[in-house]
C-alpha positions in Angstrom: 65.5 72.2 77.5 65.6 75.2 79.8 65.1 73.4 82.6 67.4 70.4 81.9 70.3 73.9 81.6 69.1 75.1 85.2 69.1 71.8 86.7 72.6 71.0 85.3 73.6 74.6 86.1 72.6 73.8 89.8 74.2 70.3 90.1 78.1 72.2 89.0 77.4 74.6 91.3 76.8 71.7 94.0 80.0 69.9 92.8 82.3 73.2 93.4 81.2 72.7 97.0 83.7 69.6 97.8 85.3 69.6 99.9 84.1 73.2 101.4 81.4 73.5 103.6 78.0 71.6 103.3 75.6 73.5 100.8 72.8 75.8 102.7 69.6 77.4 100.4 70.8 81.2 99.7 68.1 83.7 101.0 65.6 84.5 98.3 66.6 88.5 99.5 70.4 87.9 98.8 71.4 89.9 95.4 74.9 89.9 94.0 77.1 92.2 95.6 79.9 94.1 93.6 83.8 93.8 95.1 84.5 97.5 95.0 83.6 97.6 98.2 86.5 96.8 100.4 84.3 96.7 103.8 82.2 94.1 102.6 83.3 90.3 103.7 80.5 88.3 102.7 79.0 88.9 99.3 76.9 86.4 96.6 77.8 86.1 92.9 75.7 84.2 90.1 78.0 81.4 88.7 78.7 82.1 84.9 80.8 78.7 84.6 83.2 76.6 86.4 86.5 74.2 85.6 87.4 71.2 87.0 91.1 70.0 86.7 92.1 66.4 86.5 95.6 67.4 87.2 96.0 70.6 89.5 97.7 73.2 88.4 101.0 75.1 90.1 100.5 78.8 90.9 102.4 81.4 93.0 101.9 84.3 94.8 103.8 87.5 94.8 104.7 90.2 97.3 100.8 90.7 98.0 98.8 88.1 100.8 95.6 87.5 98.6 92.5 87.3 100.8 91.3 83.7 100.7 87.7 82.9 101.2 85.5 80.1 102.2 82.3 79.4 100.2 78.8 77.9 100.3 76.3 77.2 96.8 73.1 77.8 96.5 70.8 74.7 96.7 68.5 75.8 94.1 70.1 77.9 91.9 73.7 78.5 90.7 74.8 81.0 92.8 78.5 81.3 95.1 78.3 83.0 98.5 81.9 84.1 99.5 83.0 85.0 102.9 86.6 86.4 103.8 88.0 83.7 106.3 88.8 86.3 109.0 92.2 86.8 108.9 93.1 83.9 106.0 95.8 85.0 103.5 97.8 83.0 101.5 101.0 84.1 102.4 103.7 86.3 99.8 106.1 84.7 97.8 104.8 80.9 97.7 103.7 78.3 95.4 100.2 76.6 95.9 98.1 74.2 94.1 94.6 75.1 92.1 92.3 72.2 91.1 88.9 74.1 90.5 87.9 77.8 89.0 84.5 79.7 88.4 83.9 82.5 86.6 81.0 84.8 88.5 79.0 87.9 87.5 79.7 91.0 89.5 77.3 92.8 87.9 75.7 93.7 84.0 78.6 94.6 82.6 81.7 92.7 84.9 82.7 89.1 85.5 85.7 87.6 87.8 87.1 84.8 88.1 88.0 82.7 91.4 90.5 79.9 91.9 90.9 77.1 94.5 94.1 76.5 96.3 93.9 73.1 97.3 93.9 73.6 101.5 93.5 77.1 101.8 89.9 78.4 100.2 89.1 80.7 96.7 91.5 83.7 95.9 90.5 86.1 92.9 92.6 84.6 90.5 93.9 87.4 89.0 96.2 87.4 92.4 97.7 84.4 91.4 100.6 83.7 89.3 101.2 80.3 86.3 104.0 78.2 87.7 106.4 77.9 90.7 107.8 81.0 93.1 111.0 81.7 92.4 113.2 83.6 95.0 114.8 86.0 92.5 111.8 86.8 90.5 111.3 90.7 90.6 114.6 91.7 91.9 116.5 93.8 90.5 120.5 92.7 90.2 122.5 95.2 92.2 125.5 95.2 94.0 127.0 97.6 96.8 130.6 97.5 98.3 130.5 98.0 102.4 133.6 98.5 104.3 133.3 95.5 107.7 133.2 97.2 110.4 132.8 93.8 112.2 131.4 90.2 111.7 129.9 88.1 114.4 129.4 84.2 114.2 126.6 83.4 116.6 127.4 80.8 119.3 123.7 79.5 118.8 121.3 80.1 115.8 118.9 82.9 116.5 115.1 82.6 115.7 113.7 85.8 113.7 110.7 85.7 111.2 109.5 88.3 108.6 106.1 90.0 108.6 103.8 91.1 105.4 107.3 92.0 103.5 109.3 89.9 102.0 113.1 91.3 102.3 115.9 91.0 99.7 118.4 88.7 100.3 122.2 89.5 99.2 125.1 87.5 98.3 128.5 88.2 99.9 131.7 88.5 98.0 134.2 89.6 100.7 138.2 91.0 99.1 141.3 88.8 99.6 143.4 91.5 100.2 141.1 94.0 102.0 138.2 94.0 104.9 135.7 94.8 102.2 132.5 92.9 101.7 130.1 93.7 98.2 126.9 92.2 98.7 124.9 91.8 95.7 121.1 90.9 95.2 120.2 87.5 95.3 116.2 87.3 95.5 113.5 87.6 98.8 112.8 85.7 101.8 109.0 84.5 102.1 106.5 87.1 103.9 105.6 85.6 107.3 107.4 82.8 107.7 110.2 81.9 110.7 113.9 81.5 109.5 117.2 81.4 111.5 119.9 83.7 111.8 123.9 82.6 112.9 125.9 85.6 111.8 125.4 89.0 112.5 127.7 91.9 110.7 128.1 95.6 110.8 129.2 97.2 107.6 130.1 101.1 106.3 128.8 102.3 103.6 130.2 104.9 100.8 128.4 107.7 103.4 129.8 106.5 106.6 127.0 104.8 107.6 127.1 101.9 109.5 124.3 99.1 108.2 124.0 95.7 110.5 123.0 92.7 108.4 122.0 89.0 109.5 123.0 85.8 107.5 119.8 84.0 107.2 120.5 80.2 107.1 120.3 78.6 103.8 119.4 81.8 102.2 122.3 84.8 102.8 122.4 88.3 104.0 119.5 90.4 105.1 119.3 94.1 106.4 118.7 93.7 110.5 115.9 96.0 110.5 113.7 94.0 108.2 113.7 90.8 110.9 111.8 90.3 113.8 113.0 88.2 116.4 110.8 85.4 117.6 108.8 82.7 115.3 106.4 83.9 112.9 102.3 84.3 114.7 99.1 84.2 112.5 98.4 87.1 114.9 101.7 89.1 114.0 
């Protein structure tokens, strides 16, 4: 019976493979390493168990870019080697598909769990989120009143992207009877990813400070200095 459990141990661990990388034996001197240490990119776990999903399941990240890694099994025993695909994140702010989990041993007294996001690689799952991204989730509802100091409509859209952060997004009221303009929180862009700008604006706040915003397309206003111009680069 024990060795009908190993072998049937083995084969899941074969199965978790697809469609991965093609299985290599793991080094009779590997051991399983712990995750504390930060440095480390390739480490090997035992495998404790593992899920399959008939139907995958909807996740989402938040403001962090979990590290996504690429794996190999063991051949002849149930273990998961795990390397960090060099600079592969998922990115902030984004919903992805899981079809396949494992739970590992880190070490006597620890276990972890690791997800698969269908196209990308395993993420600890614990950096994942159940359901869809949602633009306002997080954000706290505020609004502040600016005096326009100016508003420009750009002649042709202007191509900016954001980097790790993901910057709030405001909704503009703007006075019938005034040049006043209250902008009030309305969620984040996405971390890393290109949008377009067509209207720039410079607005006074209640210190006398002058604050330039960008409309971003299909999303609203965003504080200048949290854009970069240019498309988003992997190598940003």
């Amino acid at each position: 019976m024990d060795i009908l459990k190993k072998t049937l141990t083995v084969l899941t661990a074969l199965a978790l493979m697809a469609p991965l990388a093609i299985v290599a034996p793991v080094s009779a001197k590997t051991t399983t390493a712990t995750t504390t240490q930060a440095s480390v990119k390739k480490q090997t776990y035992t495998i404790l168990s593992s899920s399959f999903y008939k139907t995958a399941k909807t996740y989402h990240t938040k403001d962090a870019k979990p590290v996504v890694y690429k794996a190999v099994m063991g051949a002849d025993r149930p273990t998961m080697t795990l390397t960090a695909k060099g600079k592969g994140k998922l990115k902030a702010g984004t919903t992805y598909k899981v079809t396949k989990q494992v739970k590992v041993k880190i070490n006597a007294k620890k276990s972890q769990k690791y997800s698969y996001v269908k196209g990308q690689g395993w993420v600890v799952s614990s950096k994942l989120t159940a359901g869809k991204f949602k633009a306002a989730s997080g954000v706290k509802k505020t609004a502040t009143k600016y005096t326009i100091v100016s508003v420009t409509a750009l002649k042709k859209a202007k191509t900016v992207h954001t980097k790790d952060a993901r910057p709030v997004v405001y909704k503009a009221a703007v006075a019938a009877d005034r040049p006043t303009m209250t902008l009030t929180t309305n969620g984040k862009l996405k971390a890393a990813t290109t949008y377009k700008v067509t209207k720039q604006a410079k607005l006074k706040n209640a210190a006398k400070k002058t604050v330039a915003f960008s409309y971003v397309s299909g999303h609203g206003w965003v504080l200048q200095r949290d854009l970069t111009n240019g498309q988003f680069m992997n190598a940003d």
